[in-house]
C-alpha positions as a Markdown table, in Angstrom:
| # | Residue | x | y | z |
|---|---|---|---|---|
| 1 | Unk | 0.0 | 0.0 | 0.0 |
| 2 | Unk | 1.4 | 3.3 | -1.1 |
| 3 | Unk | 1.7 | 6.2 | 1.3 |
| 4 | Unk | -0.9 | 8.2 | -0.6 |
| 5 | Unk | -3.3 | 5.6 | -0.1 |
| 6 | Unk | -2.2 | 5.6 | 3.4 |
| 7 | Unk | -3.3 | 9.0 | 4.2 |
| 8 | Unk | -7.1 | 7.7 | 3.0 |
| 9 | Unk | -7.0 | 4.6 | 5.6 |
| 10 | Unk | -6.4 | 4.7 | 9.3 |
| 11 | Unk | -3.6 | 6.8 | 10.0 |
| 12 | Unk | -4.1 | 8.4 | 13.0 |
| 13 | Unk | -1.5 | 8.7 | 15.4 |
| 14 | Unk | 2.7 | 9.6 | 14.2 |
| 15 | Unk | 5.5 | 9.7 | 16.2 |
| 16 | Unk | 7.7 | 11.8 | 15.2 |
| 17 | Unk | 11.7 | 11.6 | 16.1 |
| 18 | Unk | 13.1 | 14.7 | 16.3 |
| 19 | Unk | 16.8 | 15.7 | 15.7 |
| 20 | Unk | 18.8 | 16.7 | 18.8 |
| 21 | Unk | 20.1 | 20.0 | 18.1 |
| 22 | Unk | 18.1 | 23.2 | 18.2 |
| 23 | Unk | 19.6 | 24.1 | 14.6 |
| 24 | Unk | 18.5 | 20.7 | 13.2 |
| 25 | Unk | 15.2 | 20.8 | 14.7 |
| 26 | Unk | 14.3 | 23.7 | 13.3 |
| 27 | Unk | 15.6 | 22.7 | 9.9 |
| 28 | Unk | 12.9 | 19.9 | 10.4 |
| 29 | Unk | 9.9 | 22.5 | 11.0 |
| 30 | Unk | 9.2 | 22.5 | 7.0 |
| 31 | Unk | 8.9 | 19.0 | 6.3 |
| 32 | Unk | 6.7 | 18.5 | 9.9 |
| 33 | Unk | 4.1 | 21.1 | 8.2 |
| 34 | Unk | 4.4 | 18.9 | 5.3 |
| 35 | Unk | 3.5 | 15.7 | 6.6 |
| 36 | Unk | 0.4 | 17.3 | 8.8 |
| 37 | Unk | -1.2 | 18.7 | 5.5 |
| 38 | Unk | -0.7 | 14.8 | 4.0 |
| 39 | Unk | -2.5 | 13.7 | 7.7 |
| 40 | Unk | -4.7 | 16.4 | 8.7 |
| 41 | Unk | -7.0 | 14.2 | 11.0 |
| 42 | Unk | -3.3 | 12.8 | 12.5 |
| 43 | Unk | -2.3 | 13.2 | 16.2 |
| 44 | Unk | 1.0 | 13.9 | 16.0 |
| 45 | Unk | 3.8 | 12.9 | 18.6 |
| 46 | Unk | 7.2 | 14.5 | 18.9 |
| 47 | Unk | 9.8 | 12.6 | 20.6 |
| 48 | Unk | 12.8 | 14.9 | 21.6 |
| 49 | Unk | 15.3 | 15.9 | 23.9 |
| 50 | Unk | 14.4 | 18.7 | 26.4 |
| 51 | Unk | 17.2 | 21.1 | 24.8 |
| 52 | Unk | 14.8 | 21.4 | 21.8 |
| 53 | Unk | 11.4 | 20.9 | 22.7 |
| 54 | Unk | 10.7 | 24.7 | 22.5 |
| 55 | Unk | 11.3 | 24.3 | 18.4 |
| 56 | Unk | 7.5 | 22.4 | 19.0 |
| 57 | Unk | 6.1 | 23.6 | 22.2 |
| 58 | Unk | 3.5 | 26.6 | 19.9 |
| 59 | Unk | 4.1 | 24.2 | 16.4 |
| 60 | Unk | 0.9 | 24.3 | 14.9 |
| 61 | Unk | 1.5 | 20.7 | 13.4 |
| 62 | Unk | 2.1 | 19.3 | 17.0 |
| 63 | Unk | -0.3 | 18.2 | 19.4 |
| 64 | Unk | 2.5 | 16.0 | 21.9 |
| 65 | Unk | 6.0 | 16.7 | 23.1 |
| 66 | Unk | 7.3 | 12.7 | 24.5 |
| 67 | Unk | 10.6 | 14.0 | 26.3 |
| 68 | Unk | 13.3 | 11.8 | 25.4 |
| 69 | Unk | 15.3 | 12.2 | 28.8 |
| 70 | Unk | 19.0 | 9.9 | 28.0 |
| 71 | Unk | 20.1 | 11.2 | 31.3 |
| 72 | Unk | 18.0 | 10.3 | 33.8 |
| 73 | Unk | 14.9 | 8.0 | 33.1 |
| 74 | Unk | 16.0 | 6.7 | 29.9 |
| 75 | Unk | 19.6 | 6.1 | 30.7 |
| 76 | Unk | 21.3 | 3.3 | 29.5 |
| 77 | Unk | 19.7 | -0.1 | 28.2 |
| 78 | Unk | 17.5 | -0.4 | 30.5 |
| 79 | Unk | 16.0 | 3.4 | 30.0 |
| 80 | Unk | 15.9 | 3.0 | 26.4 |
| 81 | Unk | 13.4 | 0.0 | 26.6 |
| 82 | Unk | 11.3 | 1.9 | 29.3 |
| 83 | Unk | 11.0 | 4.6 | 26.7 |
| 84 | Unk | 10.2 | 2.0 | 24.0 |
| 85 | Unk | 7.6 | 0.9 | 26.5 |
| 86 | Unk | 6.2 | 4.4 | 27.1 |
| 87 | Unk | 5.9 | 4.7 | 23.2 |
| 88 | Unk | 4.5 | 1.4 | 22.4 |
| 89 | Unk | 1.4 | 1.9 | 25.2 |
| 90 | Unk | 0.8 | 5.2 | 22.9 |
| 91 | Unk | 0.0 | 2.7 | 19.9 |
| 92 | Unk | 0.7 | 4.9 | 17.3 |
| 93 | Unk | 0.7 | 3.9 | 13.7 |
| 94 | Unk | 3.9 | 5.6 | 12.2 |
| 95 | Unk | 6.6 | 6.7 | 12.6 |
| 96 | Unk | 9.0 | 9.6 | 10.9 |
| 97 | Unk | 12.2 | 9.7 | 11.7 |
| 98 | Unk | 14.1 | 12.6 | 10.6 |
| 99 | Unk | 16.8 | 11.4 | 13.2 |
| 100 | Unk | 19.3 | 9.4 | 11.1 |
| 101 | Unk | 20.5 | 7.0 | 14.1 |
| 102 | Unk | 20.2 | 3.6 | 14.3 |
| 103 | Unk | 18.9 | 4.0 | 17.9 |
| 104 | Unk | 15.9 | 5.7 | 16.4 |
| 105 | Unk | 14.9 | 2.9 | 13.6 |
| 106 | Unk | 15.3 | 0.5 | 16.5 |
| 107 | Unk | 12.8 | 2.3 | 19.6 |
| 108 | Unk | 10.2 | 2.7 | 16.6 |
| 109 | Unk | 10.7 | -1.2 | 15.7 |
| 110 | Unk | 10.7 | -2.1 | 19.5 |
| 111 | Unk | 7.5 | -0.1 | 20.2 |
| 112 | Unk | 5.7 | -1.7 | 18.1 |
| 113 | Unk | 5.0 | 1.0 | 15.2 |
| 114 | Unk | 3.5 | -0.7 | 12.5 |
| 115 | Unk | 4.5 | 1.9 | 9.5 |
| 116 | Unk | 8.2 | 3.2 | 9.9 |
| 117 | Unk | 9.7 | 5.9 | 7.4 |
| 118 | Unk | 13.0 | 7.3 | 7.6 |
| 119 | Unk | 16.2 | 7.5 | 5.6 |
| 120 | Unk | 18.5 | 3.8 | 5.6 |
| 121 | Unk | 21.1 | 5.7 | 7.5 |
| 122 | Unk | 23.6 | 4.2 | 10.1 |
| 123 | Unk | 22.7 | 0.3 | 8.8 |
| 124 | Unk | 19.0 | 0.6 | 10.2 |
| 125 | Unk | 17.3 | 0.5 | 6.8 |
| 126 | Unk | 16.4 | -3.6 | 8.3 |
| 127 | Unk | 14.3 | -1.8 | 10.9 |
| 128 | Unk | 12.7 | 0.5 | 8.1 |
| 129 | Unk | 9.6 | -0.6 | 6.1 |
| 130 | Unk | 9.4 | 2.5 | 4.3 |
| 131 | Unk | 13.0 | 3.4 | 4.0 |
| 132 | Unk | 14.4 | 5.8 | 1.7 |
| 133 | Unk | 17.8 | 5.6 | 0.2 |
| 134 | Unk | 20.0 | 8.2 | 1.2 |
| 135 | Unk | 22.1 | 9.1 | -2.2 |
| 136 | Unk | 25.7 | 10.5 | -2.1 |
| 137 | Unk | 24.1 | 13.5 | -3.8 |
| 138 | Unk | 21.8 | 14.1 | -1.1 |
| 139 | Unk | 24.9 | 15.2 | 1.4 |
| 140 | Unk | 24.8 | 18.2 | -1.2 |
| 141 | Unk | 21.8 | 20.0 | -0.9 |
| 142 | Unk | 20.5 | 22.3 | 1.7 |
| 143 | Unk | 19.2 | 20.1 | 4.8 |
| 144 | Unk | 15.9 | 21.5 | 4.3 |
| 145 | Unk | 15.3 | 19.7 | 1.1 |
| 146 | Unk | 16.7 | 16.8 | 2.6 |
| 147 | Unk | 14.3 | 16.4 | 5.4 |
| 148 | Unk | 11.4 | 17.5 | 3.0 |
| 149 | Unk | 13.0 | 14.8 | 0.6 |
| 150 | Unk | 12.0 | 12.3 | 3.0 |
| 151 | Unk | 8.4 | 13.4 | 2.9 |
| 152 | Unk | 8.4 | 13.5 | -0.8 |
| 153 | Unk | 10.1 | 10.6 | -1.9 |
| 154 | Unk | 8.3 | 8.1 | 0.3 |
| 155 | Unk | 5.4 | 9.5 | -1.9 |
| 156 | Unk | 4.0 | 12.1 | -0.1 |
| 157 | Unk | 3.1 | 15.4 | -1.0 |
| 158 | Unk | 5.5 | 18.7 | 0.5 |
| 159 | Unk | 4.5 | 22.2 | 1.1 |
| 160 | Unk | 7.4 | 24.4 | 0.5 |
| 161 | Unk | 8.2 | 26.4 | 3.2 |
| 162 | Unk | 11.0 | 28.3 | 5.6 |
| 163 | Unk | 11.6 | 27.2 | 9.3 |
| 164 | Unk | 9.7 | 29.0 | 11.6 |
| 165 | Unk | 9.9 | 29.3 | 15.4 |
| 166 | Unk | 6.4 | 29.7 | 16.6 |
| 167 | Unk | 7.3 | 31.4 | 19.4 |
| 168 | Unk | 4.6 | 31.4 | 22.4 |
| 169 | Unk | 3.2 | 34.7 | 23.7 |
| 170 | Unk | 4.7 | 34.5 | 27.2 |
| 171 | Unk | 8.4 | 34.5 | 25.6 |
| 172 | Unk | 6.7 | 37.6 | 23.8 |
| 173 | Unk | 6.1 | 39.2 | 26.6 |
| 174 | Unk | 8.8 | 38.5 | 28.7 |
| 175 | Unk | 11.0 | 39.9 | 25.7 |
| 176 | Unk | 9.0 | 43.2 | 25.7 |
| 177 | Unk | 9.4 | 43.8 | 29.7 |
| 178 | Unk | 13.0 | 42.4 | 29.7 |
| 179 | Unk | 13.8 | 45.3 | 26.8 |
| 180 | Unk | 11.6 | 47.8 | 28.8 |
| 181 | Unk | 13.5 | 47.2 | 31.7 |
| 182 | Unk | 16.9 | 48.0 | 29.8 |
| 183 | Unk | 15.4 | 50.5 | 28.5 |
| 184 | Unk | 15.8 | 49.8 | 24.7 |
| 185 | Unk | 12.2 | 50.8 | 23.8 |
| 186 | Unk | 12.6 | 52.3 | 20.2 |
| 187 | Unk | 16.5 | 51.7 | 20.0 |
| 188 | Unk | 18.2 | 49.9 | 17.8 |
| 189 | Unk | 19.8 | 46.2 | 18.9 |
| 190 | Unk | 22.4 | 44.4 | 17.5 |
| 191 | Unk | 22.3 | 40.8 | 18.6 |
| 192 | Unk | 25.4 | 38.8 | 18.8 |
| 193 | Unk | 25.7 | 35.0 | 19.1 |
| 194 | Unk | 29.7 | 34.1 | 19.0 |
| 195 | Unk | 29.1 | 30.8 | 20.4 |
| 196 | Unk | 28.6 | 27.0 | 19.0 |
| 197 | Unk | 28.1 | 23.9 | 20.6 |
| 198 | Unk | 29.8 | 21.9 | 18.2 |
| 199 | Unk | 33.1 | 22.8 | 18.6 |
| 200 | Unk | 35.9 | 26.0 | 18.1 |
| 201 | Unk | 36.4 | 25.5 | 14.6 |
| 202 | Unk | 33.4 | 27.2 | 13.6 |
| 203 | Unk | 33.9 | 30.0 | 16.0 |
| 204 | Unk | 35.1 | 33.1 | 14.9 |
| 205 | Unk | 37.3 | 35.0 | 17.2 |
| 206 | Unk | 35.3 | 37.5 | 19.9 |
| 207 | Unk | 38.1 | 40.0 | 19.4 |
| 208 | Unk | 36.4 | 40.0 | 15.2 |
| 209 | Unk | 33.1 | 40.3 | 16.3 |
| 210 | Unk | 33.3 | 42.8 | 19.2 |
| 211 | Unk | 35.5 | 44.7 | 16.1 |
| 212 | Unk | 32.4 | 44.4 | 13.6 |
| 213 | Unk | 29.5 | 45.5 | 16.3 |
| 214 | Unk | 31.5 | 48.9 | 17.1 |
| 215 | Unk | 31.7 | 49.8 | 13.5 |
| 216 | Unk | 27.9 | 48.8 | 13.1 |
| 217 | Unk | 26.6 | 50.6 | 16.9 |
| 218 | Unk | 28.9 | 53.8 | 16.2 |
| 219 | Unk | 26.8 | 53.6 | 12.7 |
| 220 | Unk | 23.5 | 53.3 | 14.2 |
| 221 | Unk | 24.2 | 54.4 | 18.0 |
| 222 | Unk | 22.7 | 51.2 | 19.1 |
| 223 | Unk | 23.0 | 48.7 | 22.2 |
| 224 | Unk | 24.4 | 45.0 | 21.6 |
| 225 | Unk | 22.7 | 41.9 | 23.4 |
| 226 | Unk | 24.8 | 39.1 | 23.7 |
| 227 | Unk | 23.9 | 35.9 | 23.5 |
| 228 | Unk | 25.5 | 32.5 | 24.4 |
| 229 | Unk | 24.7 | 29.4 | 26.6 |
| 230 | Unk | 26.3 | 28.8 | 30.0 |
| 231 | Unk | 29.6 | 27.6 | 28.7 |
| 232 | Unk | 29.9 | 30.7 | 26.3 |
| 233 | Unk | 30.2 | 33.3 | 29.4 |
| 234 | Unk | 33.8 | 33.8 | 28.9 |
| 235 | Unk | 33.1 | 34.3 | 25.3 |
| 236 | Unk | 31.0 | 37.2 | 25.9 |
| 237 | Unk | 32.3 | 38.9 | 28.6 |
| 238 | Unk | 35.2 | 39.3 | 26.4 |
| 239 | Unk | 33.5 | 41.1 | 23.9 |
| 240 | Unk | 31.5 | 43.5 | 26.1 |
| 241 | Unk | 35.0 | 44.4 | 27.9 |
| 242 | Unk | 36.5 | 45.1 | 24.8 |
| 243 | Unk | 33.6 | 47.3 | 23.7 |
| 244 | Unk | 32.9 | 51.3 | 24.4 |
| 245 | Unk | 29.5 | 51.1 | 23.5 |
| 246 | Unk | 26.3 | 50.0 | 24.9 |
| 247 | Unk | 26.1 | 46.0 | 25.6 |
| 248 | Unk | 24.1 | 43.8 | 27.6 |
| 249 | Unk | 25.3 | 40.3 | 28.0 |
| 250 | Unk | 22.7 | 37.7 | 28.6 |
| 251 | Unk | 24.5 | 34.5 | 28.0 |
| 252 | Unk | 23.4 | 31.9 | 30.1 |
| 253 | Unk | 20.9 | 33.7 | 31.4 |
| 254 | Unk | 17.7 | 32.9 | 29.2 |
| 255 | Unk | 16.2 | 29.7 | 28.2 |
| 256 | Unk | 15.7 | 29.1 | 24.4 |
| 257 | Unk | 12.1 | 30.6 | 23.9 |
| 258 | Unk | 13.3 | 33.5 | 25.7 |
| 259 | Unk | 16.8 | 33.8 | 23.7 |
| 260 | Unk | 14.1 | 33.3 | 20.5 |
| 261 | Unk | 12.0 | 36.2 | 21.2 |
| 262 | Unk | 14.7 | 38.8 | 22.1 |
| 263 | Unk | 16.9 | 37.7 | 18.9 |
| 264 | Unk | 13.1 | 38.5 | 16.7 |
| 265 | Unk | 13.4 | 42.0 | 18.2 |
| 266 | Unk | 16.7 | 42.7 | 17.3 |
| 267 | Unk | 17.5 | 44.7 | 14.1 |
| 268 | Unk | 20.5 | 42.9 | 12.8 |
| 269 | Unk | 22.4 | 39.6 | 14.3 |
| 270 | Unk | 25.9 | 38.8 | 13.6 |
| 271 | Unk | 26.5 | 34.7 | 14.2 |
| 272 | Unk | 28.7 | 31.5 | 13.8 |
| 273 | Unk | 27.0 | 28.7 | 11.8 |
| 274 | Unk | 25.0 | 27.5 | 14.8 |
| 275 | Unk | 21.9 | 27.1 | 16.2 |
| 276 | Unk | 20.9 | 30.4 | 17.0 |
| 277 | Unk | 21.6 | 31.0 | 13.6 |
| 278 | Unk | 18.7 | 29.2 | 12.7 |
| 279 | Unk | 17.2 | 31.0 | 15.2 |
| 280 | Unk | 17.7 | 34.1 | 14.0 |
| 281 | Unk | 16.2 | 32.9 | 10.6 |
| 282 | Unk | 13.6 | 31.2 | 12.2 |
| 283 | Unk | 11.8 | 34.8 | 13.8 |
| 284 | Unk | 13.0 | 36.6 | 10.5 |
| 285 | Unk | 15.4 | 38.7 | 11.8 |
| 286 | Unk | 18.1 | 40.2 | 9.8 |
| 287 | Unk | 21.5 | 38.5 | 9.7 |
| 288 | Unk | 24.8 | 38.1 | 9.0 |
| 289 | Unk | 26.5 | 34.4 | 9.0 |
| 290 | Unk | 30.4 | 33.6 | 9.5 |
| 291 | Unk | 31.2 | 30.1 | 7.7 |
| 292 | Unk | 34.6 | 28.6 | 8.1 |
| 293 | Unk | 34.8 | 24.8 | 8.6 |
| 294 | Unk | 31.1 | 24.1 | 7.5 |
| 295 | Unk | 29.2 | 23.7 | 4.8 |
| 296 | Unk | 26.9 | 26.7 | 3.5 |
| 297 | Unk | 25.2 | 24.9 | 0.6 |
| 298 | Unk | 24.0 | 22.4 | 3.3 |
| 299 | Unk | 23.7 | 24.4 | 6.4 |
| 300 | Unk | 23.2 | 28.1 | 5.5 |
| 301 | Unk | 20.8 | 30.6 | 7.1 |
| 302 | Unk | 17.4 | 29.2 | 5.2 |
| 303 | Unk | 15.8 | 32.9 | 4.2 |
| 304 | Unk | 16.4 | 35.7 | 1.7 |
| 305 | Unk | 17.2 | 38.2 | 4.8 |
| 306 | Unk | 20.6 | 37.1 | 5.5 |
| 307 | Unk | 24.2 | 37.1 | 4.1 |
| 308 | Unk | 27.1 | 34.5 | 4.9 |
| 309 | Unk | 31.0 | 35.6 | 4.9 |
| 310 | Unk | 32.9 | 32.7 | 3.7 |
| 311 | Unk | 36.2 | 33.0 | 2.6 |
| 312 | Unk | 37.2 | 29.6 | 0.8 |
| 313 | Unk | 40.2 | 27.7 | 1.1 |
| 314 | Unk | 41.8 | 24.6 | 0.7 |
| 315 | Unk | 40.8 | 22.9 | 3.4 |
| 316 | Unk | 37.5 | 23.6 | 4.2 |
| 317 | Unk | 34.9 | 22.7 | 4.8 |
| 318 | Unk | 36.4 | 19.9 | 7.0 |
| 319 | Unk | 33.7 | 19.5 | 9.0 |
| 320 | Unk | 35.9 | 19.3 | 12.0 |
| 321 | Unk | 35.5 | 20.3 | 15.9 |
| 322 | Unk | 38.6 | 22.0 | 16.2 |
| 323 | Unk | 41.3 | 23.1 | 13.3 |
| 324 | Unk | 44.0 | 21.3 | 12.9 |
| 325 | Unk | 46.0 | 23.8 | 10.8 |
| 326 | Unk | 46.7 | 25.3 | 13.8 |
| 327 | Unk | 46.2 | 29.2 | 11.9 |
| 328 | Unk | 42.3 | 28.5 | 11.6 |
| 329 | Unk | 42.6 | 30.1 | 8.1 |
| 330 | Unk | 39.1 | 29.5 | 7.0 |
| 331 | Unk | 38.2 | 32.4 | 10.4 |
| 332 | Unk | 41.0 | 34.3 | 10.1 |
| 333 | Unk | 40.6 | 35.6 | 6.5 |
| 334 | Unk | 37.5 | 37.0 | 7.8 |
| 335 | Unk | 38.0 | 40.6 | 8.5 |
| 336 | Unk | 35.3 | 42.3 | 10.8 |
| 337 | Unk | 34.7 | 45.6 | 8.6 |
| 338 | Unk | 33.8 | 43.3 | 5.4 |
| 339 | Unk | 31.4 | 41.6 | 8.3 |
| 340 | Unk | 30.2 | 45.4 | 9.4 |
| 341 | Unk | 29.6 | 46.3 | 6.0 |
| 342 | Unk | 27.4 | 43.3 | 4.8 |
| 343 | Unk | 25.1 | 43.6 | 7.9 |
| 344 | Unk | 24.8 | 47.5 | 7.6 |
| 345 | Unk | 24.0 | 47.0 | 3.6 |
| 346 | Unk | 21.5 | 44.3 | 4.6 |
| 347 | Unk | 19.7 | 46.2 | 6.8 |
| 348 | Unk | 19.9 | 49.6 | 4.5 |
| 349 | Unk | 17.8 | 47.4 | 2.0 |
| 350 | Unk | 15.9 | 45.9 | 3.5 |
| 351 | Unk | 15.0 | 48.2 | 6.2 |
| 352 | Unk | 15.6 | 48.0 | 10.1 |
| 353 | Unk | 12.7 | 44.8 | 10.5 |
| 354 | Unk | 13.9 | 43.9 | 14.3 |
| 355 | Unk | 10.7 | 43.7 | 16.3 |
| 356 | Unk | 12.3 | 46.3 | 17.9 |
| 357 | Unk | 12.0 | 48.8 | 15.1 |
């Protein structure tokens, strides 16, 4: 029975198994609205971590966040069946993984799913029985189209669309009071993520960055609000000591709907390839995007309202943690006025369309 056909029988409740990184999640947000227009009568399920459930919390597409939590309930073996447990009791009747692991194929097999359709990543494709090849070619388009690839080549139907972060209307609010109390009503923000989880190689320097947001808030006579998780404190506080004009660092400090809804009310964000990048795309805010060891036809800032500095070079993009040139060329040959001058010339065309504005 074809997948078409499918959506005329008794589909009726998915699981879906999300990706565990906030960029990646939201990357995933297209091809979820996709698969609820092919099952509109569909309760849909999203298993995830708790770092990214706030990419679904307000999704219009989801009606159930399943917290997949590795550390403490579902630790280990024995955590991993109680989860398959949990998920089997639900009874669903399919499954979409747009995780790729093998660990995902094989809770959806162990719970019992009858209808299972992901990619035949990682060996699972066994555990599959609507697998999709994954082609070479497919490691070269924008991740996107690869998770919407998954809806439409199982036969399915896709909506095209951007990510979007639906964020809810307390984040809203608390953004608005949190801005009122630093008194930025009416000013214009700069927001500046030089953090990313997945390593230093895709870090530009904070010296760079705290270089490019003087040029751009002695432009504008702005404030900065810096962003960053707990680790990322050191990061920051560099960049505020180093600059002479108004900065608030909030690193660490907000949880990820919050972080969501002040980056939507900033004018312009300057950013690593990370996941508040996608952020930052997400809310439809202005920005700028520093690519070094990473792949920008795969993992660029998916919108019209942004611009990526990338200087090539030999060896990149490596895909690596950490460079082991030991010059970090790819980041280096990035110079913060060329930086400055693509975020002021993106928001000089298309207008200062920050929340804040």
């Amino acid at each position: 029975m074809s997948f078409m056909e499918l959506t005329r029988s008794n589909i009726r409740r998915i699981l879906v198994r999300s990706t565990n990184w906030v960029g990646d999640a939201l990357l995933t947000t297209p091809a979820l609205a996709s698969l609820k227009a092919n099952f509109p009568e569909a309760r849909i399920s999203v298993l995830a971590r708790s770092r990214v459930t706030a990419v679904y919390e307000d999704h219009p597409a989801v009606d159930e966040i399943i917290i997949y939590d590795r550390e403490r309930r579902h630790k280990g073996w024995s955590g991993f069946n109680r989860l398959a447990g949990e998920v089997r009791a639900k009874r669903f009747d399919l499954a979409v993984l747009f995780q790729h692991a093998f660990g995902a194929a094989l809770l959806a097999w162990l719970a019992r799913i009858p209808e299972r359709l992901g990619y035949n990543t990682d060996g699972r494709g066994f555990l599959l029985n609507r697998a999709v090849r994954h082609r070479p070619e497919d490691k070269q388009i924008h991740e996107v189209e690869s998770y919407q690839g998954l809806i439409r080549r199982s036969g399915l139907k896709v909506n095209q669309s951007n990510p979007i972060f639906h964020l809810p209307s307390s984040a809203e609010q608390w953004a608005s009071a949190r801005l009122s109390e630093m008194n930025l009503d009416g000013s214009f923000i700069l927001g500046i993520a030089p953090g990313a989880s997945y390593g230093l190689a895709k870090q530009w320097p904070p010296e760079k960055f705290a270089k490019a947001a003087q040029v751009i808030l002695e432009n504008k006579r702005g404030t900065a609000l810096l962003f960053g998780s707990q680790s990322e404190v050191m990061v920051t506080k560099g960049i505020k000591e180093f600059l002479t004009v108004p900065a608030y660092d909030l690193a660490g400090r907000t949880d990820l709907a919050e972080v969501a809804a002040l980056i939507k009310r900033c004018h312009l964000f300057l950013t690593n390839d990370s996941g508040l990048m996608h952020v930052g795309a997400a809310v439809g805010t202005p920005l700028v995007a520093i690519f070094g060891s990473t792949n920008p036809i795969t993992t660029s800032p998916f919108t019209n309202n942004a611009r990526v500095i990338r200087h090539p070079v030999d060896c990149a993009p490596c895909l690596k943690r950490v460079c082991t040139q030991s010059n970090h060329l790819c980041m280096e040959l990035v110079k913060p006025e060329e930086v400055a001058t693509a975020g002021l010339e993106l928001i000089g065309k298309g207008g200062e369309s920050g929340d804040g504005s």
